[in-house]
VOGU-3710 file (C-alpha; in Angstrom, 3 decimals, decimal comma):
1> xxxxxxxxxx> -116,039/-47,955/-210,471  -114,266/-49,147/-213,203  -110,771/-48,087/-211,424  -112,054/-49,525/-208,478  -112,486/-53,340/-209,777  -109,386/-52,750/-211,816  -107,053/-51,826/-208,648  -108,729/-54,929/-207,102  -107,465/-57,385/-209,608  -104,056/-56,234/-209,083
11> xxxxxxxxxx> -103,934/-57,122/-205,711  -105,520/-60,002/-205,947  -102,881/-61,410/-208,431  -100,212/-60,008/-206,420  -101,517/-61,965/-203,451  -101,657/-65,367/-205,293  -97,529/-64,499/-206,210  -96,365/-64,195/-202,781  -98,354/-66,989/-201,611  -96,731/-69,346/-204,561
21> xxxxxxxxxx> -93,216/-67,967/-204,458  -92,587/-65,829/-201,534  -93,992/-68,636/-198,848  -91,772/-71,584/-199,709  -88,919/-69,759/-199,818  -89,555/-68,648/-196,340  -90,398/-72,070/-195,309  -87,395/-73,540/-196,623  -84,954/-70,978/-194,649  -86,483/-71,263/-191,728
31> xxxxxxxxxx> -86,152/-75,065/-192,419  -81,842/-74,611/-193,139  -81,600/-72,230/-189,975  -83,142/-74,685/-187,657  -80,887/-77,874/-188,765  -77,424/-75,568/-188,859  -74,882/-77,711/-186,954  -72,909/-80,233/-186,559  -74,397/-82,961/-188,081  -74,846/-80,825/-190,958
41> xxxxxxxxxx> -71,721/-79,593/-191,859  -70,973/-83,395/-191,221  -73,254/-83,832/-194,188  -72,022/-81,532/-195,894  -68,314/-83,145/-195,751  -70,048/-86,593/-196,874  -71,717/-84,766/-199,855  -68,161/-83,504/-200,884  -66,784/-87,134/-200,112  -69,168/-88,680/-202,417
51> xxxxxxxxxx> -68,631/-86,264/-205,087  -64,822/-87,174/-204,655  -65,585/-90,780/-204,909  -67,362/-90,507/-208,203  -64,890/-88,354/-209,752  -62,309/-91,149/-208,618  -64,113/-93,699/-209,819  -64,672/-92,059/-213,446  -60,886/-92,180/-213,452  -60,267/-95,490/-212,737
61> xxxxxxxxxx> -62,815/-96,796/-214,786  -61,154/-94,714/-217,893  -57,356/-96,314/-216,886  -59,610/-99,736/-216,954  -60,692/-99,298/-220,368  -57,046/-98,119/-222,028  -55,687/-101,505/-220,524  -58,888/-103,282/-222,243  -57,425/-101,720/-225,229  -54,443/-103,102/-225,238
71> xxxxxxxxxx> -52,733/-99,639/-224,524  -49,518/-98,973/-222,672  -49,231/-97,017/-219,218  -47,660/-93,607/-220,050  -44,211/-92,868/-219,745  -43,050/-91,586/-217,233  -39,649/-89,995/-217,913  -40,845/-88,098/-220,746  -39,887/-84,175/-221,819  -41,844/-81,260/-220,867
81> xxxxxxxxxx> -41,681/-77,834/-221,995  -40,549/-75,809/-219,258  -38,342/-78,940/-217,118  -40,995/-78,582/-213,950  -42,501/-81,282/-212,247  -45,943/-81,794/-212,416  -48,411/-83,000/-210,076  -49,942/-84,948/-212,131  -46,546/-86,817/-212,581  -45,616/-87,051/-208,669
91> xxxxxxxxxx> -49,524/-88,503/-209,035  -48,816/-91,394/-210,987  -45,480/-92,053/-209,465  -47,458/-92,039/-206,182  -50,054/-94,452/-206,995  -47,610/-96,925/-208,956  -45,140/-97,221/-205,960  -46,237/-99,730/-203,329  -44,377/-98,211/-200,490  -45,660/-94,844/-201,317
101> xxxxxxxxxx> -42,579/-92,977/-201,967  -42,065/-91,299/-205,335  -39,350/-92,672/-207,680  -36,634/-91,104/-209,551  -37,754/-87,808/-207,473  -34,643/-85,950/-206,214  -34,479/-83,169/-203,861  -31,800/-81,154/-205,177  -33,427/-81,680/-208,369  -31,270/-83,428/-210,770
111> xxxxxxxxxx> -33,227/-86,649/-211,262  -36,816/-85,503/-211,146  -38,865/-86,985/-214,393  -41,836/-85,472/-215,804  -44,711/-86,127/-217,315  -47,153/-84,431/-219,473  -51,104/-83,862/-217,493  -52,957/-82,738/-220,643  -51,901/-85,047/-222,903  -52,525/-87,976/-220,746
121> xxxxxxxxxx> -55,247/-86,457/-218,550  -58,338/-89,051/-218,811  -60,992/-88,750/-221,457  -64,365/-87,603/-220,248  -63,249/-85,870/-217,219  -62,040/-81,694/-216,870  -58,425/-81,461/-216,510  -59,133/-78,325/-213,514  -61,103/-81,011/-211,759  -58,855/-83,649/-212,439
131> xxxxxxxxxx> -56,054/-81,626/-211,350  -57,496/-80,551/-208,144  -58,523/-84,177/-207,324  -55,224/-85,262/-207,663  -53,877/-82,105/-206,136  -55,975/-83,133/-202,673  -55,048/-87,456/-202,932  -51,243/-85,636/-202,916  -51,364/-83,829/-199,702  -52,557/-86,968/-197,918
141> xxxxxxxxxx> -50,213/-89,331/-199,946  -46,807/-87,708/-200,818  -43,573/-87,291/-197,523  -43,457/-83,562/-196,367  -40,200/-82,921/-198,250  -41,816/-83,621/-202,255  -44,606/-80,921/-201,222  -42,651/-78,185/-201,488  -40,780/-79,316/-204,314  -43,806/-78,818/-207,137
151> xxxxxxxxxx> -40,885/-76,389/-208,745  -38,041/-78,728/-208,769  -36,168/-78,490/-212,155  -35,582/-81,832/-214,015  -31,844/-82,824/-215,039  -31,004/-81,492/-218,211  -31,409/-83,706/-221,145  -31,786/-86,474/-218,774  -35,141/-87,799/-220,222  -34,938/-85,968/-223,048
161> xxxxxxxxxx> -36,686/-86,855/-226,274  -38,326/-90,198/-224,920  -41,174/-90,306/-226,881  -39,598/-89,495/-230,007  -37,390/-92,551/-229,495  -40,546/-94,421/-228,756  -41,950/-93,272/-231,804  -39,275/-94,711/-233,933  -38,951/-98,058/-231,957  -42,461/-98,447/-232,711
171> xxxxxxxxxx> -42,224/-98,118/-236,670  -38,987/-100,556/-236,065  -41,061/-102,859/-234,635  -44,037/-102,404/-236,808  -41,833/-102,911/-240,275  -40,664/-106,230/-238,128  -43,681/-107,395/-237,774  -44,825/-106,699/-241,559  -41,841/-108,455/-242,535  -43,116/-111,476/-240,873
181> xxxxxxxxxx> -46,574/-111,907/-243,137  -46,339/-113,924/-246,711  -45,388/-112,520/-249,490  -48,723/-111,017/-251,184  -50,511/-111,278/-247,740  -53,518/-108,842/-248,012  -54,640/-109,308/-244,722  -56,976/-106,848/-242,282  -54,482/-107,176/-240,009  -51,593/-106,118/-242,969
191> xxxxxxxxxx> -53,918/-103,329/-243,977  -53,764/-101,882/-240,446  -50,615/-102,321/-239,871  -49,541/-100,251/-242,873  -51,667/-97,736/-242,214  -50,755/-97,038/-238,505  -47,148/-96,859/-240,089  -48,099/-94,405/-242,671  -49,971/-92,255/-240,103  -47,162/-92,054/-237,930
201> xxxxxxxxxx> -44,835/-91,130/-240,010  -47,015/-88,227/-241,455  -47,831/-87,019/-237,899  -44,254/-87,146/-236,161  -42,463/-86,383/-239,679  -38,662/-84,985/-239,158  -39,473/-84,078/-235,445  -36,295/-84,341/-233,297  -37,518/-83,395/-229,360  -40,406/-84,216/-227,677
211> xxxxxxxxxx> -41,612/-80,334/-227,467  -42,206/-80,148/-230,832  -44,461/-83,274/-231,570  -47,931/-82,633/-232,040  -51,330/-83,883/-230,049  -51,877/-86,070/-233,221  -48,789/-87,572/-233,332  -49,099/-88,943/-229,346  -52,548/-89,915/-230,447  -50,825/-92,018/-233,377
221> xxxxxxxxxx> -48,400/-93,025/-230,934  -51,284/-94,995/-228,868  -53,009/-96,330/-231,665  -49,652/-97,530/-232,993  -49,214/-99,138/-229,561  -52,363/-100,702/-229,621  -51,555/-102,236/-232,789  -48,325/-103,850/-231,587  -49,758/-105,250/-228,777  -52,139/-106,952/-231,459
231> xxxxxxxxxx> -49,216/-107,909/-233,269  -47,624/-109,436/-230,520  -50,462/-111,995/-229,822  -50,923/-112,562/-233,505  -46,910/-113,518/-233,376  -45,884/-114,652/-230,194  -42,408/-116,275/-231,354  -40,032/-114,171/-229,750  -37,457/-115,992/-231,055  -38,447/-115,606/-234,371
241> xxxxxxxxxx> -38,625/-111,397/-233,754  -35,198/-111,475/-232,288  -33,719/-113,114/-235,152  -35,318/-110,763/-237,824  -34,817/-107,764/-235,228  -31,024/-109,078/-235,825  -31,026/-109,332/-239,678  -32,565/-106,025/-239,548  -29,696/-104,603/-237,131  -26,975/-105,941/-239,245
251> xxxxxxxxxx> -28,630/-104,927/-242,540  -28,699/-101,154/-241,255  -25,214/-101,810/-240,097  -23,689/-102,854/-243,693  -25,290/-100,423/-245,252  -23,866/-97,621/-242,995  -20,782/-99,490/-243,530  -21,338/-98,621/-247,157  -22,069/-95,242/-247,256  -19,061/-94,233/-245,088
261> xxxxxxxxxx> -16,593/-95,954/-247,753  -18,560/-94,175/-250,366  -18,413/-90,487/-248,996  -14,673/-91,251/-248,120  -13,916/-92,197/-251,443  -15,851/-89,215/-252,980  -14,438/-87,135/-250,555  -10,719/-88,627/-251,635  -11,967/-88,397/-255,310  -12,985/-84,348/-255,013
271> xxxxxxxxxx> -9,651/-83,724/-253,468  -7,584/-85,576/-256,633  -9,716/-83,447/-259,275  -9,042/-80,285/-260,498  -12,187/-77,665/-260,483  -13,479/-76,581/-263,991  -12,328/-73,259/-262,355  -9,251/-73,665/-261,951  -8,624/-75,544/-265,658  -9,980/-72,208/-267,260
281> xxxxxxxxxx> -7,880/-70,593/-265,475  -4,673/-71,959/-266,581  -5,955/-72,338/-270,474  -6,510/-68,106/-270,439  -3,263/-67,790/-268,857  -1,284/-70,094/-271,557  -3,118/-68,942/-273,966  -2,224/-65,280/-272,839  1,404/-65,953/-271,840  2,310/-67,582/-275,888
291> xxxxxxxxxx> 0,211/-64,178/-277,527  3,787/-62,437/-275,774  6,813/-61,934/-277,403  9,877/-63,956/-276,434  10,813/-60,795/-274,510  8,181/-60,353/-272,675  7,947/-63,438/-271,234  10,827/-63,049/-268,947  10,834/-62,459/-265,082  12,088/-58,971/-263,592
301> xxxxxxxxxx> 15,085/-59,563/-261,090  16,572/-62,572/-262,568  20,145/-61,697/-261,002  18,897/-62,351/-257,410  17,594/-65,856/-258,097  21,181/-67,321/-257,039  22,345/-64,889/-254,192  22,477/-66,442/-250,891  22,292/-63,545/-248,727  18,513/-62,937/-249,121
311> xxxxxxxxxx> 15,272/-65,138/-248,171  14,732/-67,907/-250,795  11,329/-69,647/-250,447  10,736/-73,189/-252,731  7,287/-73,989/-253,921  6,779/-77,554/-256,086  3,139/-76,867/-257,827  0,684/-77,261/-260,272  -1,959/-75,195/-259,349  -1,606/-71,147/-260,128
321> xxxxxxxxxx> -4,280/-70,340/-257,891  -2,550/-71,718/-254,576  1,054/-70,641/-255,547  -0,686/-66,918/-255,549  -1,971/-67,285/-252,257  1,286/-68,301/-250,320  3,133/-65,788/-252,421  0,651/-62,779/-251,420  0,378/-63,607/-248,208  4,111/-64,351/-247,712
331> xxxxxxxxxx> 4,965/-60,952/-249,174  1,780/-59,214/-247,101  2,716/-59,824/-243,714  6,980/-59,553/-245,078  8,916/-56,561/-242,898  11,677/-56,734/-245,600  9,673/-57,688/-248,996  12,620/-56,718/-251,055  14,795/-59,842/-249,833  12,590/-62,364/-250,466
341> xxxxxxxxxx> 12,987/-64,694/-253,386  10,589/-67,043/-254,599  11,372/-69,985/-256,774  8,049/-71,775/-257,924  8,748/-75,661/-259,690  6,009/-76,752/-261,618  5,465/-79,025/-264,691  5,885/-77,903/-268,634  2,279/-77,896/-269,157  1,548/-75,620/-266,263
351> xxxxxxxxxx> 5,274/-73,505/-266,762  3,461/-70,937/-269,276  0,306/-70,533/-267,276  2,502/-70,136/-263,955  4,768/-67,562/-265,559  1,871/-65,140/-267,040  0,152/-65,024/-263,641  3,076/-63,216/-262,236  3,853/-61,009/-265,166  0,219/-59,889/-264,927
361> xxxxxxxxxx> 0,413/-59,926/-261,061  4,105/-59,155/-259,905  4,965/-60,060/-256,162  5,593/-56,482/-255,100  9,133/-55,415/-254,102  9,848/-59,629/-254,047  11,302/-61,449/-256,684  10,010/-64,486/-258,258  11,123/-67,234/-260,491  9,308/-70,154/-262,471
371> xxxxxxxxxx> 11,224/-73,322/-263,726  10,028/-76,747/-265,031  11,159/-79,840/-264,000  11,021/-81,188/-267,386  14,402/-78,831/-267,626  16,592/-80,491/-265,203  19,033/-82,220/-267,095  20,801/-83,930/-264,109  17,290/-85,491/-263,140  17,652/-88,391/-265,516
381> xxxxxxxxxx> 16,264/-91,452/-262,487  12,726/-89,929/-263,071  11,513/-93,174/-262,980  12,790/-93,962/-259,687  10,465/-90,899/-258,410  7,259/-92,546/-259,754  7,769/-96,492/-257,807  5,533/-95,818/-254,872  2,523/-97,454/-255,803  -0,506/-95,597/-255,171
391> xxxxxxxxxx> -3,390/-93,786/-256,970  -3,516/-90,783/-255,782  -1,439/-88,399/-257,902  -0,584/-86,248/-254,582  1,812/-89,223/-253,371  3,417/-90,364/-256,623  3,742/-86,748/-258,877  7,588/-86,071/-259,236  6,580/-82,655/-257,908  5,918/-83,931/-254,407
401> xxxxxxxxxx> 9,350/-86,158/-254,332  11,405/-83,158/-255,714  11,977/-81,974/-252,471  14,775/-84,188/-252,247  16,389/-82,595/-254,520  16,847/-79,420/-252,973  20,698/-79,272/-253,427  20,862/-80,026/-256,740  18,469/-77,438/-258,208  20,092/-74,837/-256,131
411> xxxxxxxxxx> 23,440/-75,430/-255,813  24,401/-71,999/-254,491  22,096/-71,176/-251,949  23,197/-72,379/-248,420  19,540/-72,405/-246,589  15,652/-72,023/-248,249  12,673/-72,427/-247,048  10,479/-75,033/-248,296  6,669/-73,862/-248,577  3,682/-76,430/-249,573
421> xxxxxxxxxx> 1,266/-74,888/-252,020  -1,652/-75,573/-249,420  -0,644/-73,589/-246,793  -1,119/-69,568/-245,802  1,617/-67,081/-244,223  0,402/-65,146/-241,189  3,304/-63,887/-240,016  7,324/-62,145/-240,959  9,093/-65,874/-241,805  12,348/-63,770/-241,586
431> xxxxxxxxxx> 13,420/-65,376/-237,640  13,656/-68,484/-239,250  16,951/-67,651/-241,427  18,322/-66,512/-237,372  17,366/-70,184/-236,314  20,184/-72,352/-234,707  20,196/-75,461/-236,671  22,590/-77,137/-234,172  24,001/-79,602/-237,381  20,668/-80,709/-238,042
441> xxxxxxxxxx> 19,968/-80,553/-241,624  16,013/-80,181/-241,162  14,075/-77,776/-238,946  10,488/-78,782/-238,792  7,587/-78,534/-236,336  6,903/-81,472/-234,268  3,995/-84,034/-234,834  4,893/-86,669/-231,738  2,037/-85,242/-228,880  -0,001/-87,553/-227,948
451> xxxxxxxxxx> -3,826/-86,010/-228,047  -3,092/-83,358/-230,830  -4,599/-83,312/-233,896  -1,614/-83,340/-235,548  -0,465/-86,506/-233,687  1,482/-88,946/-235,715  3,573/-92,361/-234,700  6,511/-93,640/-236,916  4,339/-96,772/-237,476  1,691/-95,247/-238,478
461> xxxxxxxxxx> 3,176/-94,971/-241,780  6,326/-97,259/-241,438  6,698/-101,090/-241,942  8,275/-101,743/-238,369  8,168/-105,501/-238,929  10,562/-105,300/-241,778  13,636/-105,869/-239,561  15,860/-103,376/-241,179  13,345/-100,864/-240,081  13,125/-102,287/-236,956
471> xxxxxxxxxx> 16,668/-102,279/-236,183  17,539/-98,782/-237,365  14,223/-96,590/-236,304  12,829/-96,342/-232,981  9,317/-96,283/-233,294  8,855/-93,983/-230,600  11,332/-91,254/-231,883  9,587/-88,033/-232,540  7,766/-87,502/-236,005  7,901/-84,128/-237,623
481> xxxxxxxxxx> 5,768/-82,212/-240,393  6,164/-80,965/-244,179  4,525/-78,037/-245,255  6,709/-75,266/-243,400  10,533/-76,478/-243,821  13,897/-74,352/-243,206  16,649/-76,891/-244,073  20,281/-76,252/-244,459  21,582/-77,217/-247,622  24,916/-77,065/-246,684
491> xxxxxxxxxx> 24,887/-79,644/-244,374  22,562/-81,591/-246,262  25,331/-82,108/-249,249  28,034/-83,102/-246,757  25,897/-85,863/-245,741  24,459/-86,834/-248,671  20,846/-87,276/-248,007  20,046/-87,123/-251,162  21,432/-90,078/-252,029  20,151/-92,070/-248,788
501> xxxxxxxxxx> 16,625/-90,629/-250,269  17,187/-93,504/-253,138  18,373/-95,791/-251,476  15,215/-95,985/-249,117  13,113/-95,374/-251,959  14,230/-98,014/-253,974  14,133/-100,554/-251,357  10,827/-99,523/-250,966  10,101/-100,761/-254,409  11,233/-103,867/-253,982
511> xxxxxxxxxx> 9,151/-104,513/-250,374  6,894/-102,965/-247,919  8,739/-100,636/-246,012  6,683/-97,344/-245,917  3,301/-96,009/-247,161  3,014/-93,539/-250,219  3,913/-90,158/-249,908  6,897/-88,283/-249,269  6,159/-88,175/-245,135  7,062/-91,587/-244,103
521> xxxxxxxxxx> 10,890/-91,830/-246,340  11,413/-88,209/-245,222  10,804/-89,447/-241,738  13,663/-92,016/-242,948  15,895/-89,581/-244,606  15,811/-87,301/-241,847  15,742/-89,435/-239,047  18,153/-88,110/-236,595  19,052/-85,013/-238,845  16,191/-83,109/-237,441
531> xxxxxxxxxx> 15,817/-80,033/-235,410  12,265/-79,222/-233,448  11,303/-75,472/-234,018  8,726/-73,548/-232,259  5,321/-75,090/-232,692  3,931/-71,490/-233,666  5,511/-71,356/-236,732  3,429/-74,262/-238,268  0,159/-75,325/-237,282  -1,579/-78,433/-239,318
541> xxxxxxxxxx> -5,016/-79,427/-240,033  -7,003/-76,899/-241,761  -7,263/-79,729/-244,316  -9,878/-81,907/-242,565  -11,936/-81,673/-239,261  -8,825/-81,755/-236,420  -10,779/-79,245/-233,501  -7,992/-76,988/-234,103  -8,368/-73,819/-232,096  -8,601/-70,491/-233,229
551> xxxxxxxxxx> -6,252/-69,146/-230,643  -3,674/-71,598/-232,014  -4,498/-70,069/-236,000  -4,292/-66,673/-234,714  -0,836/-67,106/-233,160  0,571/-69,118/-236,083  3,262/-67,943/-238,436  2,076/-70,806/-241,540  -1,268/-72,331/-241,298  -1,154/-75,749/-242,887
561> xxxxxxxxxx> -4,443/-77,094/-244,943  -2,803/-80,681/-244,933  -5,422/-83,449/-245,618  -7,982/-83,268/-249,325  -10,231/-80,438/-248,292  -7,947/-77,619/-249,470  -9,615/-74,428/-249,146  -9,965/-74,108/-253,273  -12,332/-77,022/-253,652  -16,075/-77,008/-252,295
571> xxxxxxxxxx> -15,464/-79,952/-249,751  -12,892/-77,470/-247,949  -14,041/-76,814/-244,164  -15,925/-73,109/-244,529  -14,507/-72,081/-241,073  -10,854/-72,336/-241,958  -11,506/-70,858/-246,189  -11,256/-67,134/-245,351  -7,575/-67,132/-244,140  -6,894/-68,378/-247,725
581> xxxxxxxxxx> -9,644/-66,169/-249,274  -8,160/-63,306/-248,427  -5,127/-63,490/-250,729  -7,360/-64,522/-253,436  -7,741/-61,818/-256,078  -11,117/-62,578/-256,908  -11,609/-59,312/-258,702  -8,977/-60,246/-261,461  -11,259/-60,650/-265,015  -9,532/-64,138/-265,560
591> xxxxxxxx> -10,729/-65,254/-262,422  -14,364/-63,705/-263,275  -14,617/-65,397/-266,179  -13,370/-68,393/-265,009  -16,404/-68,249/-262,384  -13,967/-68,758/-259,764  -15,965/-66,420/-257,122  -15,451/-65,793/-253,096
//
């Protein structure tokens, strides 16, 4: 009985379930199937329509409020990650173009700008809706030929970095504008304005392309905007902005100025000093070479320092640790070592130091000799060397000027070879002694191509409105280079160059006929006792940033580190130091000691 009742309950309840669920379900299919139609899937279409209109309506209304903020419209030609057009770019180009066709949108794909969707996607609404909703308003709105283009890569570099050159116009214009308030001004206004600066320089920091500034740095970007266009209201002289836009301009521009003449003189400075390195270096070596008996501090080989038949090599220098280099590297790459000579002129203070680094280092199978100036007897004008006003030591040391001496301080050699300290031997010199001089007294690389590096022009370096220069140079003749030098000393004694040497050096002491240095009067000296060599056997400008290419160093016979960063000092160019390095003995203990490391 009990089961019974039990049983009967169940069913009941069951009942009352499908007559509260089950039957309006039923009624409301039955309701759908008998409406199914046209005017219903019209309906449906309006209820899709009206859901479009809202959404587009939600957009506008948020583009309303940024211009009630004072905020710009976004950029358009702005940097994406990836260089692809995006629809939501074609979007705005669309809807800001009164003719409907899309601007700045090329079909090859050259000129196509792009803009950023998420980071200027509207706030409140989804991007995928947004995206779609535009994506739909496109296919109506945009000519057959953009629809396919959705890929179309942007020009390279074309809008590149736009934002970040926003960025800094804004803090320009910002500092402008702060400029303009009183002195001890503590307004709101002040107080905002320094803060927007200080924000946006935290948040955009050292960033150098658009792809690498943060979401928070746009957002400062806006707010920085809409405190400009504040600004702008608060101050609307224009006048009065250009002006101190102008001040600003030529302020910046002064003090550029003034840091260029700074590094150049610093730069100039470093290349007159000698390294601590290099001062050690020479105090061990004196200090080493006078601990020798009288003896012992004599050169191997002296008999060979006067014969004519073998390879004689000059060197004027002060510096040990460059004389080593062009020696070892003249002697490494040397098919007949055993006929070369070397004769190294240097001062009495650096004579002992000079002399000990070859006893301790001998040049191999070559033969080497040191002398001091100080020793010529027949050099009694010294003061005549030392009348170029300058004050850099480079153009005015009698060490430099010597060269015109050549002759005199070997008066039994017929042709030598005159190296520069600063320069590095890649190649057998021996074809130069096989060189037709044709008469000329000089053979020398030339210097006179337009668009070389090594270009030079007679008046660059020559008075040509003194009219005895004018009348007795052409200014267009060809210029030639020191540094890598074969010159025939016979010839140069019949025509006494030597002697024209003083004369144009001491008419340059009386007026302004050349720059210092020994380039321009041997330009003058020389001048029509020149002969052009191969341009491989000297290249120039390792000494400063000239482009010159590797294929040209590779080729050379004599590379030439002409200009002040020589390849021993820290401002020397690190591309063009291990050509020199490499005849460095950096393992020797003086040089340890001396901290002079590779």
């Amino acid at each position: 009985m009990r089961f019974f009742r039990r049983c009967t309950r169940i069913f009941i309840i069951l009942c009352l379930f499908a007559v509260s669920v089950i039957t309006p379900i039923l009624l409301l299919s039955s309701h759908r199937l008998r409406h199914l139609g046209s005017d219903a899937s019209k309906g449906f279409v309006g209820d899709l329509s009206i859901l479009k209109h809202r959404i587009e309506v939600q957009a506008h209304s948020a583009v309303q409020q940024e211009e009630v903020e004072n905020r710009k419209e976004p950029i358009l030609d702005v940097y994406r990650d990836g260089n692809q057009i995006s629809i939501a770019s074609l979007y705005i180009i669309d809807k800001n173009n009164s003719h409907g066709q899309p601007k700045n949108v090329s079909l090859a794909g050259n000129d196509v700008t792009t803009h950023d969707a998420k980071k200027e996607s509207q706030p409140g609404l989804p991007d995928e809706t947004l995206a779609t909703t535009r994506e739909k308003t496109l296919e109506k709105s945009r000519p057959k030929e953009v629809q396919h283009s959705q890929n179309v890569q942007s020009h390279p570099r074309r809008a590149l970095d736009e934002k970040v050159k926003e960025i800094k116009d804004q803090l320009i214009r910002a500092k402008a504008f702060l400029n303009f308030a009183p002195a001890g001004s503590n307004s709101n206004f002040m107080k905002e304005i320094k803060l927007r600066i200080k924000d946006l320089e935290r948040a955009a920091g050292e960033v150098s392309k658009d792809s690498d500034l943060s979401r928070r740095a746009i957002q400062k970007m806006k707010a920085m905007g809409a405190t400009l266009s504040k600004a702008s209201k608060l101050f609307p002289e224009c006048s009065a902005m250009v002006k101190k836009l102008r001040a600003m301009t030529y302020n910046a521009e002064e003090q550029l100025r003034s840091q260029k003449n700074q590094a150049s003189f610093l730069v100039n400075l470093a290349g007159r000093t000698t390294p601590k390195g290099l001062h050690c270096l020479s105090m061990r070596l004196t200090t080493e070479y006078f601990a020798l008996q009288p003896k012992e501090q004599e050169l191997p080989n002296q008999h060979k320092f006067q014969n004519p038949d073998l390879h004689h090599f000059a060197v004027f220098s002060d510096n040990v640790l460059a004389c080593s280099a062009v020696v070892n590297s003249t002697v490494s790459t040397a098919k007949a070592p055993e006929k070369i000579v070397f004769h190294i002129v240097t001062d009495s203070l650096n004579l002992p130091a000079m002399t000990m680094w070859f006893l301790l280092n001998p040049p191999g199978k070559a033969t080497i000799q040191i002398q001091s100036i100080d020793r010529f007897d027949w050099l009694s004008n010294k003061d005549i060397l030392q009348k170029q006003e300058s004050l850099d030591p480079r153009y005015t040391s009698p060490l430099n000027h010597l060269r015109f001496y050549l002759p005199d301080i070997f008066p039994s050699l017929n042709k030598i070879v005159l190296l520069d300290h600063d320069v590095v031997v890649k190649r057998d010199l021996s074809g130069l002694w096989r060189i037709n001089m044709k008469g000329k007294v000089n053979g020398a690389v030339e210097t006179c191509l337009e668009g070389e590096p090594s270009f030079r022009q007679m008046d660059m370096l020559i008075n040509f409105t003194d009219p005895m220069v004018a009348t007795k140079f052409d200014v267009k003749s060809c210029t030639w280079a020191f540094g890598m030098n074969i010159f025939d000393l016979q010839e140069w004694r019949k025509r006494n160059l030597t002697g024209l040497y003083r004369n144009y050096l001491e008419l340059g002491s009386n007026r302004p006929l050349m720059k210092a240095g020994t380039l321009p009067i041997g330009w003058m000296t020389f001048y029509k006792h020149t002969r052009a060599i191969d341009r491989r056997w000297h290249v120039l400008g390792l000494g400063y940033d000239s482009g010159v290419k590797l294929n040209e160093i590779e080729q050379a016979a004599v590379i030439h580190y002409d200009g002040v960063m020589k390849p021993w000092l820290e401002i020397g160019l690190q591309k063009f130091k291990p050509y020199w390095k490499k005849h460095v003995q950096y393992e020797h203990p003086f040089l340890q000691q001396c901290n002079i490391h590779d």
